[in-house]
One Martini backbone bead per residue (centre of mass of N, CA, C, O) as a GRO file, in nm:
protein
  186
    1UNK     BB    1   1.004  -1.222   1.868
    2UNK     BB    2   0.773  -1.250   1.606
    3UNK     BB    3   0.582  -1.397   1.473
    4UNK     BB    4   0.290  -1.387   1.505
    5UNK     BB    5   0.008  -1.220   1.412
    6UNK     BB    6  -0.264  -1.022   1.407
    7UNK     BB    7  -0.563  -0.873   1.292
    8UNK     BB    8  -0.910  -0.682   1.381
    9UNK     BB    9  -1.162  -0.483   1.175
   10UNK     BB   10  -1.433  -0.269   1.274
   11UNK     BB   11  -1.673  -0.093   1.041
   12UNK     BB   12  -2.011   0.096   1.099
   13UNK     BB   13  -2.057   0.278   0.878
   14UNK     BB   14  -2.354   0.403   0.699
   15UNK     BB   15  -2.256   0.689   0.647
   16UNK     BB   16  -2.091   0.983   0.564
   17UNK     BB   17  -1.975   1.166   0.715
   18UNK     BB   18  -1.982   1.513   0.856
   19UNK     BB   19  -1.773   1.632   0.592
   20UNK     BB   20  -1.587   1.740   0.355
   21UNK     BB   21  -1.650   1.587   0.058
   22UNK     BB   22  -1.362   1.687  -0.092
   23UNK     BB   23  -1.154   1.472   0.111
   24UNK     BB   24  -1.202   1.227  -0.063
   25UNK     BB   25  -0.974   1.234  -0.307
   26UNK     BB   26  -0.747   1.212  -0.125
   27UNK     BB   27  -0.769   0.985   0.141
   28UNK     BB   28  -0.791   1.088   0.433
   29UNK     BB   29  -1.133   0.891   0.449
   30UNK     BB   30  -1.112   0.580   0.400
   31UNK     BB   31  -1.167   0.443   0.686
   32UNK     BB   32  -1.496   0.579   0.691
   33UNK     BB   33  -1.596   0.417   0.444
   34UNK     BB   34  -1.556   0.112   0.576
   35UNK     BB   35  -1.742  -0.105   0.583
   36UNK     BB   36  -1.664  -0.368   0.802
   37UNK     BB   37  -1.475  -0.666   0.802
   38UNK     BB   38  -1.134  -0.727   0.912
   39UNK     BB   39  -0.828  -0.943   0.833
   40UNK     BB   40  -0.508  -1.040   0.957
   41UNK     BB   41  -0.195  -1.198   0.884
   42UNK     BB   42   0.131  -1.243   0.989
   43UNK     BB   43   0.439  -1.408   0.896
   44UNK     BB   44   0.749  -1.556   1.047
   45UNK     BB   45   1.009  -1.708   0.848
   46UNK     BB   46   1.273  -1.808   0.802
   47UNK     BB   47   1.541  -1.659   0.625
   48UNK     BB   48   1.370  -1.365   0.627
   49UNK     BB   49   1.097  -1.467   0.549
   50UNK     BB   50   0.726  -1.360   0.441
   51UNK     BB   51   0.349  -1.369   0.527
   52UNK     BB   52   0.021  -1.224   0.427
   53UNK     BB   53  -0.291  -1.161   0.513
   54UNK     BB   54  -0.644  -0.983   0.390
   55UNK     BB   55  -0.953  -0.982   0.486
   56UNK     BB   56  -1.304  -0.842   0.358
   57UNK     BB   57  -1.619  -0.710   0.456
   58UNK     BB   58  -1.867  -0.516   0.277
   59UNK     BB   59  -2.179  -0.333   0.341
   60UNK     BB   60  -2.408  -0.094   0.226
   61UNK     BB   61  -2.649   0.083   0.163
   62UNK     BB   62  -2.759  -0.004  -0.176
   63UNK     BB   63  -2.626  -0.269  -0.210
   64UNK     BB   64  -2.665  -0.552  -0.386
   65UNK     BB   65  -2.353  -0.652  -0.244
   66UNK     BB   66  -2.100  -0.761  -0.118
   67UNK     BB   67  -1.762  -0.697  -0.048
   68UNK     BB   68  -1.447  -0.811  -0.158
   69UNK     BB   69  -1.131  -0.853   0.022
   70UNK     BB   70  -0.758  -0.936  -0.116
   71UNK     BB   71  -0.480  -1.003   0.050
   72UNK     BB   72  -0.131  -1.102  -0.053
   73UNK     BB   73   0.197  -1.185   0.086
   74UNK     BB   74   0.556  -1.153   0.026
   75UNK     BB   75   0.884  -1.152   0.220
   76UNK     BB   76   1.241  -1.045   0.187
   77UNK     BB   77   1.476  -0.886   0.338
   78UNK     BB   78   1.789  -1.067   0.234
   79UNK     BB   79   1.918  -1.133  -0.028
   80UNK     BB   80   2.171  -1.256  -0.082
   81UNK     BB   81   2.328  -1.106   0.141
   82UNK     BB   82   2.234  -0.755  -0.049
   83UNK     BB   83   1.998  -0.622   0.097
   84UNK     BB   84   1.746  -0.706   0.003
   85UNK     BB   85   1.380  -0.589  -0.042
   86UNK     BB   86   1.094  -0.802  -0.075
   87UNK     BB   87   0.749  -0.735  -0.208
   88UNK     BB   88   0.454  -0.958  -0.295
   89UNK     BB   89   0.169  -0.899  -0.437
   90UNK     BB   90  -0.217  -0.976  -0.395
   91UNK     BB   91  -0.517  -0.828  -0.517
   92UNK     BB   92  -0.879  -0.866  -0.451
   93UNK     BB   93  -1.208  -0.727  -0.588
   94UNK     BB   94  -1.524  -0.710  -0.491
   95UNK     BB   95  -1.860  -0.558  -0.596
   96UNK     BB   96  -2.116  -0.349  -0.707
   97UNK     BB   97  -1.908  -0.205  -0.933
   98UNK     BB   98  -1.682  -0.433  -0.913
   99UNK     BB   99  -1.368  -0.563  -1.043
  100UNK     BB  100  -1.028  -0.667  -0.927
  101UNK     BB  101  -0.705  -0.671  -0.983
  102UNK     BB  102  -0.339  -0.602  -0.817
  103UNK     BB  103  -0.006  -0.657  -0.886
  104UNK     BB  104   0.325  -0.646  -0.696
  105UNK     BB  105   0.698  -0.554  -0.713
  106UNK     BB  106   0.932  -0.440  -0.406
  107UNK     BB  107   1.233  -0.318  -0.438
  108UNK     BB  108   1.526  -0.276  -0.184
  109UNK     BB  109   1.756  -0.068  -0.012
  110UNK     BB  110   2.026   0.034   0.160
  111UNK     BB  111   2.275   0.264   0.180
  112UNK     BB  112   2.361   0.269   0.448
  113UNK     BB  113   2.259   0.461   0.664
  114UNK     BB  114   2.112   0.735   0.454
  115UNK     BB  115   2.050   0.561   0.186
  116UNK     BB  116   1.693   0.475   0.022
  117UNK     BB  117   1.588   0.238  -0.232
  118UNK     BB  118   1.293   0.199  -0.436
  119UNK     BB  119   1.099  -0.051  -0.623
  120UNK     BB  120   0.758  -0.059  -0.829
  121UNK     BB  121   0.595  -0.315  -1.000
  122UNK     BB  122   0.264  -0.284  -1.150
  123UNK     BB  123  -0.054  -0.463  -1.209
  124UNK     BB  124  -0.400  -0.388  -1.316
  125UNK     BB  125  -0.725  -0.439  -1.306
  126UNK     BB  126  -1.074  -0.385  -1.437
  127UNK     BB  127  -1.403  -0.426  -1.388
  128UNK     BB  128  -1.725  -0.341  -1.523
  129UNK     BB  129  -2.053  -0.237  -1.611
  130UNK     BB  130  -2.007   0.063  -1.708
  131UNK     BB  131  -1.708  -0.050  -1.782
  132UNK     BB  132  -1.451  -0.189  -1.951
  133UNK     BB  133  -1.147  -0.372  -1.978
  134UNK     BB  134  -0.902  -0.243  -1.744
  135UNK     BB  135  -0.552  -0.157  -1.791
  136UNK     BB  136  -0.259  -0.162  -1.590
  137UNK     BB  137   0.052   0.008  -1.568
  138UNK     BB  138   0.378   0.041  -1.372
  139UNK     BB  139   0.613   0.255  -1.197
  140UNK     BB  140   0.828   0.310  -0.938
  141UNK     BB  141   1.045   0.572  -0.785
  142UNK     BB  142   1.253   0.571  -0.487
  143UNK     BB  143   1.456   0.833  -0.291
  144UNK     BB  144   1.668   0.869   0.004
  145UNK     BB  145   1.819   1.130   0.235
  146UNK     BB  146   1.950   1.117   0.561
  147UNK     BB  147   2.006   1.449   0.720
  148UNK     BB  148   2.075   1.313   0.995
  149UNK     BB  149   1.826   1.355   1.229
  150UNK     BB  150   1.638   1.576   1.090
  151UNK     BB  151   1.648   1.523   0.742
  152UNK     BB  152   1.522   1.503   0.453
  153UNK     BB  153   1.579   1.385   0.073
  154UNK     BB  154   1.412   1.321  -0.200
  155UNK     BB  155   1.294   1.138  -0.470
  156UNK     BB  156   1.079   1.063  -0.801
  157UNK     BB  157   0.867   0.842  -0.981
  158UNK     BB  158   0.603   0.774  -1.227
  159UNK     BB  159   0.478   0.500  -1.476
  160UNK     BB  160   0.185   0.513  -1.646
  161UNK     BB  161  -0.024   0.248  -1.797
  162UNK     BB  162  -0.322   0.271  -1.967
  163UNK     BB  163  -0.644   0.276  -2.138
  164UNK     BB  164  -0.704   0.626  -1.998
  165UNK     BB  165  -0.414   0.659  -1.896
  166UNK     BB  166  -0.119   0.862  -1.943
  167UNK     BB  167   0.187   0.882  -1.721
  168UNK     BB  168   0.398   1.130  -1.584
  169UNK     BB  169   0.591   1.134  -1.247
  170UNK     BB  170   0.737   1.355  -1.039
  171UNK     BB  171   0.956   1.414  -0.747
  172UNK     BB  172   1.017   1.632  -0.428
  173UNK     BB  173   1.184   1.599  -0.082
  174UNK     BB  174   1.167   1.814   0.215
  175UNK     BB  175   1.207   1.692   0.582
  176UNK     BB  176   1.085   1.673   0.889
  177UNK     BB  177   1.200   1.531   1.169
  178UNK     BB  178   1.038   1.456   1.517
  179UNK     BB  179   1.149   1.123   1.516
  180UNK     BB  180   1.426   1.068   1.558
  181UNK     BB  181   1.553   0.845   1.797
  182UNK     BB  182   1.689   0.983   1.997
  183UNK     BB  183   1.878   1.000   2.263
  184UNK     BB  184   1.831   1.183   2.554
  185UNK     BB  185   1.953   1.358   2.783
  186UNK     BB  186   1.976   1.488   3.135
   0.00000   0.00000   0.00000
């Protein structure tokens, strides 16, 4: 068992890399974007219970400050041994368009071998000097069934409530796992 882990990413781009800049929108290439050094750690602590914590600075060219991003969280397993999983965040972000926190509780549970569902209720907040102060709530809902060894088969919803955008969104997922994770004999 490992208690405590560490954890630290320097990201060096200066300026975006030369690939199809309408990939920005998907999130594909977040990683590509992000100047600067972050770190952080996990800790487990007795109880089933953990905290975990990851900060980081980014600077790009043409920015008047560096960026300052802050996350903590808090997680426990097992809630009064109903197989609850609670994960608590708070994030905060400085940069040079703006500001904002971000607060989420996501609970989830297995039920038996095959079906697994979470909620995650969190609200969002933003300043910026373009643009007056942006407040967003949120409610997420997924719902897991796994078919078998390779199959499963999802549904979601989300509920979003903010100053500039109001909607409901549903999905449905079936897919095919690669990583089976069964032992094969030989």
């Amino acid at each position: 068992m490992r208690a405590l882990s560490f954890d630290i990413s320097e990201n060096y781009f200066r300026n975006i890399p030369t690939f199809d800049e309408r990939l920005l929108s998907t999130g594909l290439v977040d990683k590509y974007l992000f100047q600067g050094l972050s770190g952080g750690f996990q800790l487990e602590l007795p109880h089933k219970l953990g905290i975990y914590s990851t900060v980081g600075r980014s600077n790009r060219s043409g920015d008047a400050k560096p960026s300052w991003d802050y996350l903590a969280g808090v997680t426990a397993a097992d809630i009064l041994g109903a197989g609850v999983r609670a994960d608590l965040k708070y994030s905060r972000f400085s940069s040079s368009f703006g500001q904002g926190t971000y607060q989420s509780v996501t609970l989830g549970r297995d039920v038996g071998a095959g079906l697994q569902f979470d909620m995650q209720i969190g609200q969002q907040d933003f300043l910026s000097a373009l643009a007056s102060r942006k407040r967003s709530r949120f409610f997420n809902g997924n719902l897991n069934w796994i078919l078998g060894t390779r199959y499963y088969l999802g549904v979601g919803f989300t509920i979003y409530r903010g100053d500039n955008e109001n909607y409901r969104q549903s999905f449905a997922t079936i897919g095919y796992r690669f990583d089976n994770r069964r032992l094969r004999h030989k």
